[in-house]
C-alpha positions as CSV (number, residue, x, y, z in Angstrom):
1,X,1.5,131.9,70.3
2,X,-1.7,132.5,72.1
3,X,-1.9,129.3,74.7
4,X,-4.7,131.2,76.7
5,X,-6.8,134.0,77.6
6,X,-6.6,137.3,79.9
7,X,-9.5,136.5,81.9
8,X,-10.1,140.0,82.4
9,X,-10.1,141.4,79.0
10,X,-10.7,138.1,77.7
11,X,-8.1,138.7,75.0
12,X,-5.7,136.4,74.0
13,X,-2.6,136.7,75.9
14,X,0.8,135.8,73.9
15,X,4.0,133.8,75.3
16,X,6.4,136.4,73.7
17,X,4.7,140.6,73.1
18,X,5.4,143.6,74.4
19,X,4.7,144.6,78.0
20,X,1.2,146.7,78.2
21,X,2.8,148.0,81.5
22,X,4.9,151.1,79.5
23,X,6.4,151.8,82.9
24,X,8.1,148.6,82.1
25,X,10.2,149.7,79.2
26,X,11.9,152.3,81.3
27,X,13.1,149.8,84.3
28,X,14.2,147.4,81.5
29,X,15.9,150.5,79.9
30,X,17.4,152.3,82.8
31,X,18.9,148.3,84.7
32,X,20.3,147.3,80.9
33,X,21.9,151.1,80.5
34,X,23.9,150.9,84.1
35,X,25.1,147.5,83.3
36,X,26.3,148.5,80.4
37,X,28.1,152.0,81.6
38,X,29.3,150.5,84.8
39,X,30.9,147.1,82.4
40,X,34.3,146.7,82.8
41,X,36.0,144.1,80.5
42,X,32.8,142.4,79.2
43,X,33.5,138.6,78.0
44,X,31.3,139.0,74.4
45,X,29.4,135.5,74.6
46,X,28.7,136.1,78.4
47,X,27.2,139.8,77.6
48,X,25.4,138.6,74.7
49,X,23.3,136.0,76.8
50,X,22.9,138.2,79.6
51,X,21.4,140.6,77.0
52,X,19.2,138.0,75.3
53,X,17.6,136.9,78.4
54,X,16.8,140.2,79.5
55,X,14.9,140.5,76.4
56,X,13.3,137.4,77.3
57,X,12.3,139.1,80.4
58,X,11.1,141.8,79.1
59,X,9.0,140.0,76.8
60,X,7.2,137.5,78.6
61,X,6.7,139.4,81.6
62,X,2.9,139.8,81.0
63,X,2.5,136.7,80.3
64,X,4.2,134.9,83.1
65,X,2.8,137.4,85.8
66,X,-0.8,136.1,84.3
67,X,0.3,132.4,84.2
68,X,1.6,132.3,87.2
69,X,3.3,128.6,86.7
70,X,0.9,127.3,84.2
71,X,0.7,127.2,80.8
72,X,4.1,128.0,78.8
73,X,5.4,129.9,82.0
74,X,7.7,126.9,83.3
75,X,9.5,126.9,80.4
76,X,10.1,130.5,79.6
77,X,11.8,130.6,83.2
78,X,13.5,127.7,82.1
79,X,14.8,129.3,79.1
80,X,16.3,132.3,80.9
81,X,18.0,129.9,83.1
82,X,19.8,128.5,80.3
83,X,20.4,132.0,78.7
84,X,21.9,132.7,82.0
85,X,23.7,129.8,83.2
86,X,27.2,130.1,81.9
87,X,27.1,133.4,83.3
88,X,26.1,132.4,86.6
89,X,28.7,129.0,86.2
90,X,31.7,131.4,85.3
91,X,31.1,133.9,87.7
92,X,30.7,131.5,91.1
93,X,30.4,132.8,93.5
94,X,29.8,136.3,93.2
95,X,26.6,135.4,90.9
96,X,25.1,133.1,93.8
97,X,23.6,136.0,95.9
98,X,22.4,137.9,92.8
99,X,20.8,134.3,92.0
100,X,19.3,134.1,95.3
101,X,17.5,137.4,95.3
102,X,16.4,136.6,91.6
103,X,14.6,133.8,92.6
104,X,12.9,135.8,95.8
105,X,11.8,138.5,93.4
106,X,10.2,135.8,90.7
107,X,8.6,134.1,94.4
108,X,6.7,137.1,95.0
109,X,5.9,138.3,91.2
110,X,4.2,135.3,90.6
111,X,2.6,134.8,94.2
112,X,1.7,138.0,95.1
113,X,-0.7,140.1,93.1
114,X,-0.3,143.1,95.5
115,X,3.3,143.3,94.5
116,X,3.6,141.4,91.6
117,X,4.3,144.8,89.1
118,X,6.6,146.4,92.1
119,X,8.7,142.7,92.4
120,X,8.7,142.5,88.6
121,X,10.3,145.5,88.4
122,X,13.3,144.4,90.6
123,X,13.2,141.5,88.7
124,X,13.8,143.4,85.5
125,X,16.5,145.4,87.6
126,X,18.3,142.1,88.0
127,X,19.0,141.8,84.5
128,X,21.3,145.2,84.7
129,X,23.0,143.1,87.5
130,X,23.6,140.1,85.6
131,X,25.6,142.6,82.8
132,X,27.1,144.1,85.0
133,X,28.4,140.7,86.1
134,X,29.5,139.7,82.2
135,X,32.4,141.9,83.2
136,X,35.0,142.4,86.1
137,X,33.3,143.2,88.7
138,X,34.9,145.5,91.4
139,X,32.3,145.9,94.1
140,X,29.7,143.2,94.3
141,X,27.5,145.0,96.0
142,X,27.0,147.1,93.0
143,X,25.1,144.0,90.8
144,X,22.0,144.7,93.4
145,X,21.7,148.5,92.3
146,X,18.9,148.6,89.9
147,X,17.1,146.1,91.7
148,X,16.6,148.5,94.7
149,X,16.4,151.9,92.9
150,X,13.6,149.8,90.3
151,X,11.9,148.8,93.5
152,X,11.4,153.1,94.7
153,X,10.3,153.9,91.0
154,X,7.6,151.8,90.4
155,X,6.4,151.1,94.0
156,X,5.8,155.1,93.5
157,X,4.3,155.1,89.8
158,X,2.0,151.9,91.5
159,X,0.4,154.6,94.1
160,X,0.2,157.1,91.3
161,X,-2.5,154.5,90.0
162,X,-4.0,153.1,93.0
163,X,-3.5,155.4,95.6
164,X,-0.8,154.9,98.6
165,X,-1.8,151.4,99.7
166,X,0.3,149.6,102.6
167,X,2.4,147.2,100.5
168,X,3.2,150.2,97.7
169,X,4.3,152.4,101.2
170,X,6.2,149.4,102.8
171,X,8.3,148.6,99.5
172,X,9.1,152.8,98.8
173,X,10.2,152.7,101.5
174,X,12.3,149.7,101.5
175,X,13.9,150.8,98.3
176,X,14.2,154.1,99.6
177,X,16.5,152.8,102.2
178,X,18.0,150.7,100.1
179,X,19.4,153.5,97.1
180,X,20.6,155.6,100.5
181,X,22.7,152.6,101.2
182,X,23.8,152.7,97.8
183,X,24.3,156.4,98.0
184,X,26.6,156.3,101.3
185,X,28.5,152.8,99.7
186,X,29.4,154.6,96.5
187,X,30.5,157.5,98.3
188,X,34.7,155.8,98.2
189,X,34.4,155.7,94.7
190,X,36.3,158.2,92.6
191,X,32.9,160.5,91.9
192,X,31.0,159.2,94.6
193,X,30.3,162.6,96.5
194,X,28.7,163.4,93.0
195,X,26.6,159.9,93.4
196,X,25.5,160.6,96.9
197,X,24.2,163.7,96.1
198,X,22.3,162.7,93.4
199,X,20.7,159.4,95.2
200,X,20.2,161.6,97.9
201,X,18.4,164.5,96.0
202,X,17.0,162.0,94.3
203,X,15.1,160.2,97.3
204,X,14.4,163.4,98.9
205,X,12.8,165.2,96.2
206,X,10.8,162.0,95.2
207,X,9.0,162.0,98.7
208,X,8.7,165.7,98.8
209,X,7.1,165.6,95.4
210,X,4.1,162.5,96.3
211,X,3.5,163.9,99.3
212,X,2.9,167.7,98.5
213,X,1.1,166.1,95.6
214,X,2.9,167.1,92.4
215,X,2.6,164.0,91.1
216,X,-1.7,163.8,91.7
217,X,-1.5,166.9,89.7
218,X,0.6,165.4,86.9
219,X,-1.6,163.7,84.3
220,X,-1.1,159.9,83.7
221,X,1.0,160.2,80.5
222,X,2.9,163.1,81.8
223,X,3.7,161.4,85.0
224,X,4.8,158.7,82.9
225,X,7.2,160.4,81.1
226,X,8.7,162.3,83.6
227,X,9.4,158.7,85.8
228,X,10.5,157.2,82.2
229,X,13.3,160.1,81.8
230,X,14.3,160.1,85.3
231,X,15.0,156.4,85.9
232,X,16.9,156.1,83.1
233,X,19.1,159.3,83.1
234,X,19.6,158.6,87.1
235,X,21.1,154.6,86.6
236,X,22.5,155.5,83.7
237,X,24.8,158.1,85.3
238,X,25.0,156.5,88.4
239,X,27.1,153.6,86.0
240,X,28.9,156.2,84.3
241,X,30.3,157.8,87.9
242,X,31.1,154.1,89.1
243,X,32.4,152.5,86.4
C-alpha cells in the first residue's frame, strides 16, 4: 500500500517496506539475537508472536515515524498489540513495566523528531525484551537490556550524521549509564565478571573512540559496518553469558 507521500522526497511511502535507516536492521538484529540466546523454556505460540510483531516493527517503522498517528499508523500499532497481547496477558505482571516503557519510547518516536530515530531504536530493543519474556524469566531486569544498550548505539551513529547535538549527548549518555548498570547487575551471574568487562570495555572504548575522533575519520559505510557487527556480536553474547 502507498496511503501517502514522504513530503520530503515526495515518494510514496508504503505501510509495510523495509527500513531506509540500515542502522535499523542491526538494533532489530542484535535485541531479536539476545532474546533468543538468553530464552529459557520458550512457550512456541507466545515466541512465535513475539517474533511476528517484531517484524511488524521492523517493517513499519518508517512509515509510522512519518505518520505520526495518521494515516494507517493507528492500526499498525494496533496490530502489534494484538500480536503481543497474549504475551503480555500470560506474563502479568512482569510484562507491565516492559509495557510501560514501550509505550514511553512510541510517546517520544512519534512526538519528537529530535529523537525520534534514537527512541525508535529502544523501541526496536523492546522487541528482544518481549522474547525474552516468551520464556522463564529469571531476572526481570534483564527484559530492559537491549532497550538501553540500543539507546548508546544509535544515539552515537545519530552524531556520526549530524554532529554531537544536545539531545544525541543527553541520551549517550543516558544509555551509557544505563549498560553500566547492566554491567554491575549481571556481575552475580555465573559469567558475569566476563559481562562486566565487556559492557565496560565496551562503553569506555566507545567514548574514547567519538571523542578522539575515530569515528569522524571512518567513512559513512565503514562506520556503518563496524556499529552493525558490534551491536550484534556484543547482545548477542551478552545473552549467551546470561542465559
Amino acid at each position: 500500500m502507498t496511503p501517502m507521500k514522504n513530503r520530503g522526497h515526495g515518494e510514496a511511502l508504503r505501510v509495510l517496506a523495509p527500513p531506509r535507516e540500515h542502522g535499523a536492521y542491526g538494533v532489530w538484529l542484535a535485541s531479536i539475537g539476545y532474546g533468543l540466546a538468553s530464552l529459557r523454556e520458550p512457550d512456541p505460540l507466545l515466541l512465535s508472536l513475539g517474533l511476528a510483531a517484531s517484524l511488524l516493527v521492523l517493517f513499519s517503522l518508517d512509515y509510522v515515524r512519518v505518520a505520526r498517528l495518521s494515516g494507517y499508523s493507528p492500526l499498525v500499532i494496533g496490530l502489534v498489540s494484538l500480536l503481543y497481547l497474549p504475551l503480555v496477558v500470560s506474563r502479568v505482571p512482569l510484562s507491565l513495566a516492559l509495557v510501560a516503557v514501550a509505550l514511553v519510547l512510541l510517546f517520544v518516536t512519534l512526538s519528537s523528531r529530535s529523537l525520534t530515530n534514537i527512541a525508535g531504536a529502544g523501541l526496536i530493543g523492546a522487541s528482544g525484551g518481549f522474547v525474552l519474556l516468551s520464556g522463564r524469566v529469571t531476572d526481570p531486569l534483564a527484559l530492559f537490556f537491549p532497550i538501553a544498550y540500543n539507546i548508546l548505539a544509535t544515539s552515537q551513529a545519530q552524531m556520526r550524521v549530524t554532529g554531537p547535538r544536545p539531545p544525541s549527548l543527553v541520551s549517550e549518555a543516558l544509555g551509557a549509564l544505563a549498560v553500566v548498570f547492566f554491567a554491575l547487575h549481571f556481575w552475580s551471574s555465573d559469567w558475569g565478571v566476563f559481562v562486566a568487562v565487556l559492557l565496560l570495555g565496551d562503553v569506555l572504548s566507545r567514548y574514547l573512540l567519538r571523542l578522539g575522533g575515530a569515528y569522524d575519520k571512518l567513512g559513512l559505510k565503514k562506520y556503518g559496518v563496524m556499529e552493525f557487527l558490534r551491536t550484534v556480536a556484543v547482545q548477542v553474547l551478552v545473552g549467551l553469558l546470561i542465559r
